[in-house]
Z-matrix of the N, CA and C atoms (Angstrom, degrees):
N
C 1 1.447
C 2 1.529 1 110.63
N 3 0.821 2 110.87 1 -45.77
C 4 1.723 3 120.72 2 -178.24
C 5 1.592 4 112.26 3 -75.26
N 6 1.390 5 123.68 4 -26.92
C 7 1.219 6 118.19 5 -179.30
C 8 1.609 7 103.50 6 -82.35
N 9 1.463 8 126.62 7 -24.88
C 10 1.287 9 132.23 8 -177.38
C 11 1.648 10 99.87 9 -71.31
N 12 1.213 11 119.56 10 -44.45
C 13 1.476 12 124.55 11 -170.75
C 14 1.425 13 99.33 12 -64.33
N 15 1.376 14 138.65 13 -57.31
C 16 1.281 15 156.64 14 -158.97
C 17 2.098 16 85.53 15 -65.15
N 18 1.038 17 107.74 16 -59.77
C 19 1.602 18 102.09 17 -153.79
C 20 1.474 19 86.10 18 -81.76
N 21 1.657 20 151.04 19 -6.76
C 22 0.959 21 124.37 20 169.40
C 23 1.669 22 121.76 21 -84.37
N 24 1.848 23 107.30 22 -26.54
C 25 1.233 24 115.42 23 160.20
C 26 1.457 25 136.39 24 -73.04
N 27 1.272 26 104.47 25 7.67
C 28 1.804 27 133.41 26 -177.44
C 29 1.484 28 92.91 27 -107.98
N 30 1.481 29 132.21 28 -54.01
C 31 1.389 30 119.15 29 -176.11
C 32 1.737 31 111.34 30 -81.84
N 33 1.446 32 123.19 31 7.26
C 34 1.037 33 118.96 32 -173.73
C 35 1.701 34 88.90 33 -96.05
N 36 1.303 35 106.54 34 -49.94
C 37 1.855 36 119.19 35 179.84
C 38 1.810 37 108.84 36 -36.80
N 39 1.297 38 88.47 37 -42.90
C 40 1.713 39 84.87 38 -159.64
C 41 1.396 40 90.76 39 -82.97
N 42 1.271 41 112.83 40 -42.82
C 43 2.142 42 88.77 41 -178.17
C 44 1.348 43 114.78 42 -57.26
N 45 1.125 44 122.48 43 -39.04
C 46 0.861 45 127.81 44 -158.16
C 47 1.867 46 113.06 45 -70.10
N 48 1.583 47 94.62 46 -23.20
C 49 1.646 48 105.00 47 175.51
C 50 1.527 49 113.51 48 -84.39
N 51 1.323 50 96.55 49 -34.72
C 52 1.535 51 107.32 50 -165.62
C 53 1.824 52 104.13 51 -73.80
N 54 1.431 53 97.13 52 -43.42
C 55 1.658 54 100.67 53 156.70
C 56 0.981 55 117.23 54 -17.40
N 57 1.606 56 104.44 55 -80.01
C 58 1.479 57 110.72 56 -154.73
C 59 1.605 58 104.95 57 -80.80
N 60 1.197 59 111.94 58 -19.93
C 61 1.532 60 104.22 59 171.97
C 62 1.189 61 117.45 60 -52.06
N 63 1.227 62 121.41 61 -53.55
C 64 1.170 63 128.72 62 -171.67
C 65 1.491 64 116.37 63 -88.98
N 66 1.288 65 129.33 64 3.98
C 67 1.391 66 108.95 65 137.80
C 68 0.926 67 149.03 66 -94.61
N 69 1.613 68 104.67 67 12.52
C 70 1.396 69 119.30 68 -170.71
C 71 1.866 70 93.42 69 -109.11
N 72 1.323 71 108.80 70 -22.27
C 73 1.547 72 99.29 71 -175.95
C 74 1.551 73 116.57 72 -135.32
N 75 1.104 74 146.78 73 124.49
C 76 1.366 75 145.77 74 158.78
C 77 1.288 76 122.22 75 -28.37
N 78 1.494 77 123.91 76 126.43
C 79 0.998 78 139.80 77 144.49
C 80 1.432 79 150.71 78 -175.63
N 81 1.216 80 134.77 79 163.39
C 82 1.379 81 131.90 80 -122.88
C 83 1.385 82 108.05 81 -82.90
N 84 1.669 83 126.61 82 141.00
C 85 1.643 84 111.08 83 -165.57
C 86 1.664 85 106.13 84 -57.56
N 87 1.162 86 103.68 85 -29.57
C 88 1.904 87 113.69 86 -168.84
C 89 1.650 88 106.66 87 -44.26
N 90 1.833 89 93.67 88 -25.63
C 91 1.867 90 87.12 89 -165.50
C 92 1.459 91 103.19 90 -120.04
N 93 1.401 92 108.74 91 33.16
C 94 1.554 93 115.45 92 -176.40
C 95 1.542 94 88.07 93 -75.76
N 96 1.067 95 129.05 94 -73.47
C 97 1.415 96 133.77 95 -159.65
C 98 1.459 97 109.26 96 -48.77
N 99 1.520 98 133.87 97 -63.56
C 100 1.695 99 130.81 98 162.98
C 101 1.214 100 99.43 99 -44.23
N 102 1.558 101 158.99 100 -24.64
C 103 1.341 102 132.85 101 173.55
C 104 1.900 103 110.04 102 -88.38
N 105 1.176 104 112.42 103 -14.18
C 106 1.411 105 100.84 104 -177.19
C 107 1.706 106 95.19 105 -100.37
N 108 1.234 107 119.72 106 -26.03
C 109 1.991 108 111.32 107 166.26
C 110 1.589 109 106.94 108 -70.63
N 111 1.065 110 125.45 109 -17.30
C 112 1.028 111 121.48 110 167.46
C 113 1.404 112 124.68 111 -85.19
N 114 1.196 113 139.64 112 -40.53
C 115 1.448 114 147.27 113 140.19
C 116 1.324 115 128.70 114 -16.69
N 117 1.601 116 102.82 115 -61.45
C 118 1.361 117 114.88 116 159.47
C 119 1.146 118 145.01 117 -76.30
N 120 1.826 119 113.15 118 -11.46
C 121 1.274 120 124.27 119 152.68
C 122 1.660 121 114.11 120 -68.92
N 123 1.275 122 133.75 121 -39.69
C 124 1.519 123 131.37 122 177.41
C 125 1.711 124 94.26 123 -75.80
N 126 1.162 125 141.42 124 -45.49
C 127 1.193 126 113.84 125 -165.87
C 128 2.002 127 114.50 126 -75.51
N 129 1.576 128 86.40 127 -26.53
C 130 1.912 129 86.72 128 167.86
C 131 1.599 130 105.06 129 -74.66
N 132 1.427 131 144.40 130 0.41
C 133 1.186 132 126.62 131 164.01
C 134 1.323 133 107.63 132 -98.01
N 135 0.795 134 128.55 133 -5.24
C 136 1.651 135 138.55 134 -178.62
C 137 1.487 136 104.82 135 -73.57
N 138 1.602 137 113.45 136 -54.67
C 139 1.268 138 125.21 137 175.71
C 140 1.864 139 116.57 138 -73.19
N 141 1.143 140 125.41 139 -14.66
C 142 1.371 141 106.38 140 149.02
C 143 1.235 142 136.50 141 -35.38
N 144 1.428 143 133.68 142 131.18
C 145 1.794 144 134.80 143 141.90
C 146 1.449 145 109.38 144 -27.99
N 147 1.619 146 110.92 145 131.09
C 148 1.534 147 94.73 146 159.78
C 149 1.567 148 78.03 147 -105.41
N 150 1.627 149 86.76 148 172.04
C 151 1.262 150 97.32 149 -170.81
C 152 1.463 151 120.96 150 -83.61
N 153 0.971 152 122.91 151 142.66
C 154 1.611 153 126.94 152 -171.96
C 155 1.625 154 100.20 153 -64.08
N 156 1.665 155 97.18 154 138.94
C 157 1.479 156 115.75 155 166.55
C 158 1.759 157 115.80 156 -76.73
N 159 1.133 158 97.77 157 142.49
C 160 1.370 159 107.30 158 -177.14
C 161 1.429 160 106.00 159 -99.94
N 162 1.795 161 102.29 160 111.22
C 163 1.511 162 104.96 161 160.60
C 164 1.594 163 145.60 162 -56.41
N 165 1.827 164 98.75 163 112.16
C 166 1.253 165 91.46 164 -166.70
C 167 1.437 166 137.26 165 -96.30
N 168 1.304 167 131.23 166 120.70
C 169 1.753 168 112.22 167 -161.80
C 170 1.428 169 115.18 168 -108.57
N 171 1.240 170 99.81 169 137.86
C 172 1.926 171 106.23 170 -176.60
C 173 1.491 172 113.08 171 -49.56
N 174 1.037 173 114.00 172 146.40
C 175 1.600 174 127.89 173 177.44
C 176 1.809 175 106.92 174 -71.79
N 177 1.075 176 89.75 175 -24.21
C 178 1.757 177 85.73 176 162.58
C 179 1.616 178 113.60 177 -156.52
N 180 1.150 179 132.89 178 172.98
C 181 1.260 180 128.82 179 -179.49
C 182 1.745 181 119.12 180 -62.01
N 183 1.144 182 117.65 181 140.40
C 184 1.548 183 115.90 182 -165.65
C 185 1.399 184 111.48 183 -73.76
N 186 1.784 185 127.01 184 -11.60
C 187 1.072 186 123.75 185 171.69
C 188 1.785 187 114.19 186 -83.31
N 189 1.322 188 114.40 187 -27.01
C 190 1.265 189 106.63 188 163.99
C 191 1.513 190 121.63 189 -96.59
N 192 1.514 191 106.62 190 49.82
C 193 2.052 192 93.56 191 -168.73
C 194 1.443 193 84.90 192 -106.42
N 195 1.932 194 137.59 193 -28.35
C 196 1.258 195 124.36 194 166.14
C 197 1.725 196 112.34 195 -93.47
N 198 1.096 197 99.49 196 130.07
C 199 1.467 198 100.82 197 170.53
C 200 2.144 199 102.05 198 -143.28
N 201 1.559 200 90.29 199 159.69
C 202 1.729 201 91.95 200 -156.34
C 203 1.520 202 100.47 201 -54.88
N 204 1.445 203 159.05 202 -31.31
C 205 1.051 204 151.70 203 165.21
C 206 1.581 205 123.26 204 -68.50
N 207 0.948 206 123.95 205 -10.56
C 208 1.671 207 114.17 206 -175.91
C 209 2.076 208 86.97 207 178.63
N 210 1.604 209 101.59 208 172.32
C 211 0.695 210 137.05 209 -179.31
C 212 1.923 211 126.27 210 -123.69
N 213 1.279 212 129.72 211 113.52
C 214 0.944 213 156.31 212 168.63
C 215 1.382 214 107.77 213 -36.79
N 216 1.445 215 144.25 214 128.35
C 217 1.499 216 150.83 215 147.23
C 218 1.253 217 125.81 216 -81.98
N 219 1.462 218 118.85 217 68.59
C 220 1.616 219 114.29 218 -166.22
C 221 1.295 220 128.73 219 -24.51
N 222 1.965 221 111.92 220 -51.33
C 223 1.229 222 101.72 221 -173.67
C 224 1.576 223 114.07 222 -68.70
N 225 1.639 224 129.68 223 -27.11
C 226 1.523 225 103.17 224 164.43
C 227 1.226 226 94.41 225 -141.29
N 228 1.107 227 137.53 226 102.87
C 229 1.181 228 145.60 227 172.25
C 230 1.337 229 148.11 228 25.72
N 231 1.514 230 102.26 229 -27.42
C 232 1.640 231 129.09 230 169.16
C 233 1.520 232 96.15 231 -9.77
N 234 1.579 233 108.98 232 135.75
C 235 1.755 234 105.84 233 161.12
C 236 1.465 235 104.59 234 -138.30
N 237 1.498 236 110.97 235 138.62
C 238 1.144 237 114.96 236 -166.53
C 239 1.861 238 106.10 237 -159.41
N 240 1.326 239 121.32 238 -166.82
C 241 0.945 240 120.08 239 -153.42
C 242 1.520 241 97.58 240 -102.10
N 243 1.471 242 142.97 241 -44.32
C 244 0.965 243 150.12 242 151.85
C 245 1.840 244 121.67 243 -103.48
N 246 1.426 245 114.77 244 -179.92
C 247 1.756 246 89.43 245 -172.22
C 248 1.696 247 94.27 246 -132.83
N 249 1.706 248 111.94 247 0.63
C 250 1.651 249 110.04 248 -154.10
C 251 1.528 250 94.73 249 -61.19
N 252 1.777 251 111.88 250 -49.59
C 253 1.313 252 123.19 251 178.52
C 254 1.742 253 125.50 252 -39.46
N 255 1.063 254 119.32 253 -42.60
C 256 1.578 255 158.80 254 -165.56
C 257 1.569 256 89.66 255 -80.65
N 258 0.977 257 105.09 256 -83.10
C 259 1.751 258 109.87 257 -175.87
C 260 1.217 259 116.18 258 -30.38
N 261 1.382 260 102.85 259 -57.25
C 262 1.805 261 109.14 260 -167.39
C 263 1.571 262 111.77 261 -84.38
N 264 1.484 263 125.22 262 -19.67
C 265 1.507 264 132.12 263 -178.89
C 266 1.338 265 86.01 264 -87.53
N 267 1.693 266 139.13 265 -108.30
C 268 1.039 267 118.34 266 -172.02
C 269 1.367 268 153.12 267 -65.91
N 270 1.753 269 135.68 268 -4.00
C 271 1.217 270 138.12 269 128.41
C 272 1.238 271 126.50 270 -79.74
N 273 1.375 272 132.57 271 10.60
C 274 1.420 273 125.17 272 158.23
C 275 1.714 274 103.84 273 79.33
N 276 1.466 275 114.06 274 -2.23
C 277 1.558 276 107.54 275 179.51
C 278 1.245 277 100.79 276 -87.67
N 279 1.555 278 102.36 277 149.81
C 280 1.452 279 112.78 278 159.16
C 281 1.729 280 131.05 279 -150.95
N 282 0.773 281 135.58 280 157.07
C 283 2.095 282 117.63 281 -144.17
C 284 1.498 283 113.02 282 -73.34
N 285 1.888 284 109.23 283 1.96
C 286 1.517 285 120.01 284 -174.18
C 287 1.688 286 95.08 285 -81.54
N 288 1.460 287 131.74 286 -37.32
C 289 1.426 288 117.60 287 159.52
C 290 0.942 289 156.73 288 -30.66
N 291 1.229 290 146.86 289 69.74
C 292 1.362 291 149.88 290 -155.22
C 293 1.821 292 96.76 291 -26.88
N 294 1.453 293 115.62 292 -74.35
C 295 1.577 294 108.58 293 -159.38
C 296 1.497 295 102.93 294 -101.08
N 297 1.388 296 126.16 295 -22.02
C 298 1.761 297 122.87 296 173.62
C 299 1.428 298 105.08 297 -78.43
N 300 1.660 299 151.57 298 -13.31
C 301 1.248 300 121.52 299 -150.39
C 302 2.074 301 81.94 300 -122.92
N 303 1.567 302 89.85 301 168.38
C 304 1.321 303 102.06 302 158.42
C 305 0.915 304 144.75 303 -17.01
N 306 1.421 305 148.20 304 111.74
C 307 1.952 306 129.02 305 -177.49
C 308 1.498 307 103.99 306 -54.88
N 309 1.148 308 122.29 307 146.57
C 310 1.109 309 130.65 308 -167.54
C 311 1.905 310 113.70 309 -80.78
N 312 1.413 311 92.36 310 0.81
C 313 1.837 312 93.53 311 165.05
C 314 1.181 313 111.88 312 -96.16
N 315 1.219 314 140.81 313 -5.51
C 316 1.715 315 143.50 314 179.81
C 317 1.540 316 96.05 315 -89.15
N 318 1.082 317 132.99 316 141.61
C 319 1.137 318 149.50 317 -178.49
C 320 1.654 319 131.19 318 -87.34
């Protein structure tokens, strides 16, 4: 029942785009059909799940991960004296990453 509802409000979407596409712009009957499979292929990817993020929690609380002798590794706890080393041997990050490495104001 629901997949019929879904594909009738998907074929209502695409006329309704392709409509207006095409009165605002010319084009040839030959390519009516590749613009409405095409319509309806982006609006069925639109309607996918992305997939849910997985909540992640520190291995220890973030107020005790610096303390004056060593430093804390959130994702598993490791404590040590610096973490740049640590990071990049066992999580594979390193600060040349746009979204895995270091912000580029920490040193």
């Amino acid at each position: 029942m629901a997949d019929t509802h879904e594909a009738s409000v998907a074929q209502s979407l695409v006329a309704k785009i392709v409509s207006s596409y095409v009165r605002k712009n010319r084009i040839a009957p030959a390519d009516m059909s590749a613009l409405i499979n095409t319509v309806h292929q982006l609006l069925m990817a639109l309607t996918k799940q992305a997939e849910p993020q997985l909540e992640r929690t520190p291995a220890v609380p973030i107020r005790r991960s610096v303390t004056r002798d060593y430093v804390i590794c959130l994702e598993c706890g490791w404590a040590g004296k610096t973490l740049r080393r640590h990071l990049q041997s066992s999580h594979g990050l390193s600060r040349d990453e746009p979204d895995g490495g270091c912000p580029p104001n920490i040193p």
